[in-house]
C-alpha positions as CSV (number, residue, x, y, z in Angstrom):
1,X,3.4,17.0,7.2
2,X,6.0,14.5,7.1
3,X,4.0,11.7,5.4
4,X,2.5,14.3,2.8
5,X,5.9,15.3,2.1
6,X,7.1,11.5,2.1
7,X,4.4,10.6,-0.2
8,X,4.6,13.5,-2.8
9,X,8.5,12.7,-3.0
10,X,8.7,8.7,-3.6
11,X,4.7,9.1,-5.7
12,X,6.4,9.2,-9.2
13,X,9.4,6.4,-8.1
14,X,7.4,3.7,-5.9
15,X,3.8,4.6,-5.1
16,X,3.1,0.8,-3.4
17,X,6.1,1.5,-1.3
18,X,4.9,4.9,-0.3
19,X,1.3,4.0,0.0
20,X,2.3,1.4,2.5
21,X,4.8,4.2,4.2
22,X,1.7,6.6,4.4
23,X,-0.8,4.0,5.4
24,X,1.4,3.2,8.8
25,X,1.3,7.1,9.4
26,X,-2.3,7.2,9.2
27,X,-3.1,3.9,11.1
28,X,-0.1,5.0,13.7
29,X,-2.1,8.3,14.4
30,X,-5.5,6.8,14.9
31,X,-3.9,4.8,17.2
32,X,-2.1,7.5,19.1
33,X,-5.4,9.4,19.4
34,X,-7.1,6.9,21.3
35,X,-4.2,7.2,23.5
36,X,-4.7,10.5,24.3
37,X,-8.3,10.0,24.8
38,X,-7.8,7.0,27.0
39,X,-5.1,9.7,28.8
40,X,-7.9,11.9,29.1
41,X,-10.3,9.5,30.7
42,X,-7.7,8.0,33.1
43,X,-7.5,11.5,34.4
44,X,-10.8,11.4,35.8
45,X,-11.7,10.1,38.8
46,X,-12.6,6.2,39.1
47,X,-9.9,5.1,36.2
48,X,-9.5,1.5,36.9
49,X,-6.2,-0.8,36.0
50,X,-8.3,-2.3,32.8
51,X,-7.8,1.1,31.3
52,X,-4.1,1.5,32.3
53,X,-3.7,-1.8,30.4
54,X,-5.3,-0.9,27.6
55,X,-3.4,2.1,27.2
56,X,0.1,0.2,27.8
57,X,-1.2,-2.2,24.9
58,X,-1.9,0.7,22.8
59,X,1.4,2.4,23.5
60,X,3.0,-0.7,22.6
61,X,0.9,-2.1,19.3
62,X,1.7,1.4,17.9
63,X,5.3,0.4,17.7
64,X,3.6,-1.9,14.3
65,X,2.2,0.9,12.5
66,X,5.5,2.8,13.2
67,X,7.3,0.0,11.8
68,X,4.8,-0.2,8.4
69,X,6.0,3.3,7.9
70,X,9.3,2.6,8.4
71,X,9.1,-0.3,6.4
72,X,7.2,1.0,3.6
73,X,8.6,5.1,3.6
74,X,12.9,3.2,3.5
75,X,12.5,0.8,1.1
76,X,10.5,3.2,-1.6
77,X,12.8,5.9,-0.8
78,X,15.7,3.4,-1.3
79,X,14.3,2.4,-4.7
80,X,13.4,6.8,-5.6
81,X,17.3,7.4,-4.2
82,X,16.3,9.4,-1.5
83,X,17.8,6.9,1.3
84,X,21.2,6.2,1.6
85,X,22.0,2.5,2.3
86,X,23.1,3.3,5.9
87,X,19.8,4.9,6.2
88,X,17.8,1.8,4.8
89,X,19.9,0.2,7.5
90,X,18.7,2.7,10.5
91,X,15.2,2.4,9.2
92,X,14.6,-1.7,8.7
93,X,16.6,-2.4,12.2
94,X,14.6,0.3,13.8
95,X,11.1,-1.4,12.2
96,X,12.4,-5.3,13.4
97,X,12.6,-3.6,16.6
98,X,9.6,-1.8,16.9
99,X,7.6,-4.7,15.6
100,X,9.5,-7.0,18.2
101,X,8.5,-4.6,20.4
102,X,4.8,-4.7,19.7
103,X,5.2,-8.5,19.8
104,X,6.5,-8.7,22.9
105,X,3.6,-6.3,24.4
106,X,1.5,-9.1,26.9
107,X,4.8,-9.8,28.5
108,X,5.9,-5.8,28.9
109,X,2.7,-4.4,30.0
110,X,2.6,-7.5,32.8
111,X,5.7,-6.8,34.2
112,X,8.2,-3.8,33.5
113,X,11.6,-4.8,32.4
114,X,14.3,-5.7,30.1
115,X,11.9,-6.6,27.4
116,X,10.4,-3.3,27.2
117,X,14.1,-2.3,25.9
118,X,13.7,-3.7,23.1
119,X,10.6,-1.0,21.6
120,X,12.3,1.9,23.2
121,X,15.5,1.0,21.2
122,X,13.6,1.2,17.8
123,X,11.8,4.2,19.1
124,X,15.2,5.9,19.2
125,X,16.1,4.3,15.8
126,X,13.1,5.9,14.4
127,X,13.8,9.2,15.9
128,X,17.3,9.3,14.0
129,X,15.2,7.9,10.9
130,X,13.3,10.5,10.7
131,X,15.0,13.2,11.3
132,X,17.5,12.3,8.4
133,X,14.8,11.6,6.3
134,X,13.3,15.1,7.0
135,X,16.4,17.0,6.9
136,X,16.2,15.0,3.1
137,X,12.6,16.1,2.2
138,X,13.7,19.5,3.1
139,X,16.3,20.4,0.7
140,X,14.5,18.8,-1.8
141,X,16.9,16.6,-3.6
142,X,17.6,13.2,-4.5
143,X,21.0,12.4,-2.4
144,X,21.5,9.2,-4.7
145,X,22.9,9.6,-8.0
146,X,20.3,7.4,-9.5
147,X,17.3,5.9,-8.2
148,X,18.5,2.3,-7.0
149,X,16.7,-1.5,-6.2
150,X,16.3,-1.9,-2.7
């Protein structure tokens, strides 16, 4: 619902940018799903660690298609003048992050540590993102006087 809201709002302002937003949903959820289904199958009896490593690596390369959205949904709401500049700010820190995150993902799923940090802190960056950017999509209302280059 989000992304359909996302997309129909920035559509008329910066379609690339919100194509690219919408495309990191949709890759991001594919992903996710074979998640669950790996979840599902690791229930069973006779899971082995291959699967559990799979999954970690999952977990973690999902942190890129988060970031595309991120990436993609700030800067063409930026340009439509739905995103405040401090918002642009939350968004592309919690993207480098995420992406790091996803970079870092042989070196986190060998050995649990510090490094994992660095994901879960653009997780958390993406939770305030989008829950701004909602609240924003729900009234319904540009928050920028004008529409501004990001």
């Amino acid at each position: 619902m989000f992304a359909a809201g996302a997309l129909a709002a920035l559509w008329s302002a910066d379609r690339v940018w919100a194509l690219v937003g919408f495309a990191g949903v949709v890759l991001q959820n594919a992903v996710f799903s074979v998640v669950i289904a790996l979840r599902l199958a690791l229930a069973g009896e006779g899971a082995t660690g291959g699967l559990w490593r799979l999954h970690d690596v999952l977990i973690a390369f999902n942190g890129t298609f988060l970031a595309l959205a991120l990436v993609g949904f700030t800067l063409g709401g930026r340009r439509a003048g739905l995103v405040r500049r401090w918002h642009a700010a939350v968004g592309l820190t919690g993207a480098a992050l995420l992406f790091a995150g996803a970079t870092l993902a042989p070196w986190v799923t060998a050995e649990q540590g510090p490094l994992s940090l660095v994901g879960l802190a653009g997780w958390l960056l993406w939770a305030v993102w989008l829950g701004v950017y909602g609240v924003t999509l729900l009234r319904g209302r540009i928050t920028a006087a004008s529409p501004v280059a990001a």
